[in-house]
Every structure is written in C-alpha cells, then in structure tokens.
N, C-alpha and C positions, 0 to 999 in steps of 0.2 A: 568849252564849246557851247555856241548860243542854241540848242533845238528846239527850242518852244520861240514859237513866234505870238506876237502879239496882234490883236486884229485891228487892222484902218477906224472901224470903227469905236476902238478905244479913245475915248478923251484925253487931256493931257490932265486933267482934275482927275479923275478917276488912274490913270496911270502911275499917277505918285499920290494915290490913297494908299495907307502903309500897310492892308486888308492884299490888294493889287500887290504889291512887290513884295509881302513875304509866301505868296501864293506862287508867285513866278521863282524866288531863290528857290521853294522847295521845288518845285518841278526840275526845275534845271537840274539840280542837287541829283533827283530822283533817275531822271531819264538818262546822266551822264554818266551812274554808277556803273561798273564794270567786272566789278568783284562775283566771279561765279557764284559766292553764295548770298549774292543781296538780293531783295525780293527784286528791285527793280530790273535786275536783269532776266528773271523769267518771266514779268510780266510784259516787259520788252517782246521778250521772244513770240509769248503769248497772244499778244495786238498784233505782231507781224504775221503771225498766223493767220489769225480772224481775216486781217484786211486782205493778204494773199490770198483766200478762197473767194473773199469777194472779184477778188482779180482776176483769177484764173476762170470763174466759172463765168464773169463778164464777157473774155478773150473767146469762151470756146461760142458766147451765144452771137460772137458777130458785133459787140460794142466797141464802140470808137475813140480815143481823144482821152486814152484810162490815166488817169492823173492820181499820184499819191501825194497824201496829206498827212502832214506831220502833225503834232502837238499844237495848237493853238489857245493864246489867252483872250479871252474874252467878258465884259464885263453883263450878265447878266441883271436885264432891267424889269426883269416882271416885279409889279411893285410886292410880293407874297418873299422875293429874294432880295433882289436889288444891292449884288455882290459881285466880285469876280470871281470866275469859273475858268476851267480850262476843260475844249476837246483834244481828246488825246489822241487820233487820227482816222484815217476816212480815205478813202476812194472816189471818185468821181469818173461817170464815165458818159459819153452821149449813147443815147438808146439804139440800137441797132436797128436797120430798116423792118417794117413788119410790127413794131410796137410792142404791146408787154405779150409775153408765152410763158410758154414751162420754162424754156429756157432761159429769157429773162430775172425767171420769178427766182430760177433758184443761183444769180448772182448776185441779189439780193439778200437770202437766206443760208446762203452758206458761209457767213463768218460764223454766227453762233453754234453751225452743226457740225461744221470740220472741226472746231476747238472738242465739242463735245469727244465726240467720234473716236479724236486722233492726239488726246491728250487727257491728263488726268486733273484739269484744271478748266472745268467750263466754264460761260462767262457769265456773268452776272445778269440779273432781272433787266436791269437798264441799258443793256448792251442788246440783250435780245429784243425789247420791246422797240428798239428804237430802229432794226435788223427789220423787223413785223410792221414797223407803223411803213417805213421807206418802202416795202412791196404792197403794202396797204394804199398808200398813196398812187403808185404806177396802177395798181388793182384796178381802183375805185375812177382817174383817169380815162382806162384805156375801154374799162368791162363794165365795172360801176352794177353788178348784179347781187347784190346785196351779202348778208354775214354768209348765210348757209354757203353759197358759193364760194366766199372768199376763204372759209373753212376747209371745203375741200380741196381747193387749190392749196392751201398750207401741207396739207395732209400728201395730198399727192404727189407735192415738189419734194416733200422730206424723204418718202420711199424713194423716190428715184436719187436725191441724194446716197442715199444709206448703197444705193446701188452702186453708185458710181466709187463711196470709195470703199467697194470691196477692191479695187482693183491698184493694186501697189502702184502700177506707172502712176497712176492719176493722184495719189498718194504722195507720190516724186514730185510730180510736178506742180503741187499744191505749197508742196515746202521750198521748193526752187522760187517760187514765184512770194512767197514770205520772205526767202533772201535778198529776192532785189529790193522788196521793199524797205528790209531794215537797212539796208547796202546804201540805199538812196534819203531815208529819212533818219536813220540813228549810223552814221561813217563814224568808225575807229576812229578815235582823237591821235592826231601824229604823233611822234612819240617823239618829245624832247631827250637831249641828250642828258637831266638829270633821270626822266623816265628809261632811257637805254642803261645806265649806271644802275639804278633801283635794280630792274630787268638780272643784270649779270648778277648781284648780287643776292639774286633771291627775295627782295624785297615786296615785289610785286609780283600775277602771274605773267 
C-alpha cells in the first residue's frame, strides 16, 4: 500500500536520484509494518497521537477546514542539505474567528504534551521545536509582543493543558480523535486471500 506521497514539487531528476527512491522504499517499508512488535507500528501509534491532540484541541477552539496529512516526500534544497527528506505528518486547520488565544495557542502545542503526558514515549527536540516555532509564528502575527511575553503564554497554555488532561473524557476523546486519524492516513491493508490463509494458519497476527 502507497502512504507516503511524494510532493508536486519534486523533480522528475531528483525523483529517480537513487538517494530519493531508497529513502521512499524505506518509508513505505517503514509505515506499512504491522507486526505489533515493530517499532514502526508504535511510532505510527505515537504520530497519531501527537497529531490527534493537535485536532482535538483545534475542534474544541472553533478551527475550521481540519485536514489530515499523511507522510510526505520531499526533496530538501537548502544548499547546507540538498537531499531528499520526508514529513511524516501534520494537521492543517483555518484559524478560527477571533485570531490567535489561549485556545488557539494550545492546538498548536498540544501534540508534544499529550504524547508526553499520556505516554511513555515523548517526542523528540524536532518535533517540539517545530510544535513552538508553528504557535511562534500565529504569536508573533497576531501579538507580536516580544520573548518575555511569548514565554508566558507557553507557560500558561502548558498548565492549562496539564489541566485539561486530568480529566479522562478529554483523555478519550484525545485518542478517539488519533483513531480517525490513523483510520484515515495509515487503513488496514485488505487482506488477500493468501493473507486470510497465513491468518488461519497462525502465520501471521
């Protein structure tokens, strides 16, 4: 099954650089394992997490037009790289009337703290900074009142996170909202009739 897509803006030179298609076999490879004890299937889990908080805390602040993004390959041209890369996926949402808030700020910052929170697998420096620059940017847009400020508005959105998920429903509905999105960007591969054979036989789970 194809889940990694590749971006418009890929070249057709760059597309069949053999850097570009052994970077895409492993992805593919990667995101289609299904074997409960391959990493890739709890990092799967993991990203559907992240991105589900992003979702969830989008929905409750009134954002519009919430669009899930899968895997994408891309060829990175900054001349320091000038490689191909992949983003491994993302949310998109239009801002809700009223422009950035608390509540905006923290559907923004709740991929990195619901993973923390509510699993024993946080995510990484480049996940977060990149969670911080996205509320940085709406920040700096909408407020634009320099670090100290921008400081406590991190500060502030966190507690009120950590608040929100004392509370199991919101908890629920944080992982309900990671299932539709792995539902929608990683579907169960159908299951052929040698896969049903394997299946009875113990083969596989």
């Amino acid at each position: 099954m194809n889940l990694v897509k590749i971006s418009p803006t890929v070249t057709a030179a760059q597309r069949y650089d053999p850097r570009f298609t052994k970077l895409l076999k492993q992805s593919e490879a990667f995101f289609n394992c299904r074997k409960p004890c391959c990493f890739g299937e709890k990092f799967r889990a993991m990203l559907c997490l992240h991105e589900g908080a992003h979702a969830y805390f989008a929905r409750k602040a009134g954002a519009t037009n919430i669009v899930f993004h899968g895997p994408e390959m891309f060829w990175d041209s900054r001349p320091e790289y000038n490689r191909p890369a992949i983003s491994k996926s993302s949310v998109s949402w239009d801002e809700p009337v009223g422009g950035f808030t608390g509540e905006t700020a923290k559907a923004d910052l709740a991929g990195f703290i619901c993973r923390r929170e509510m699993t024993d697998s946080p995510n990484d420096e480049i996940a977060i900074s990149s969670d911080i620059a996205t509320c940085r940017g709406r920040f700096d847009r909408y407020i634009g009142t320099g670090d100290e400020a921008f400081k406590k508005l991190l500060k502030d959105v966190e507690a009120a996170l950590l608040v929100d998920l004392k509370s199991p429903s919101i908890r629920a509905e944080i992982w309900a909202e990671a299932k539709r999105f792995e539902k929608q960007i990683f579907p169960a591969p159908k299951l052929t009739s040698d896969m049903l054979r394997a299946k009875r036989l113990g083969w596989m789970p």
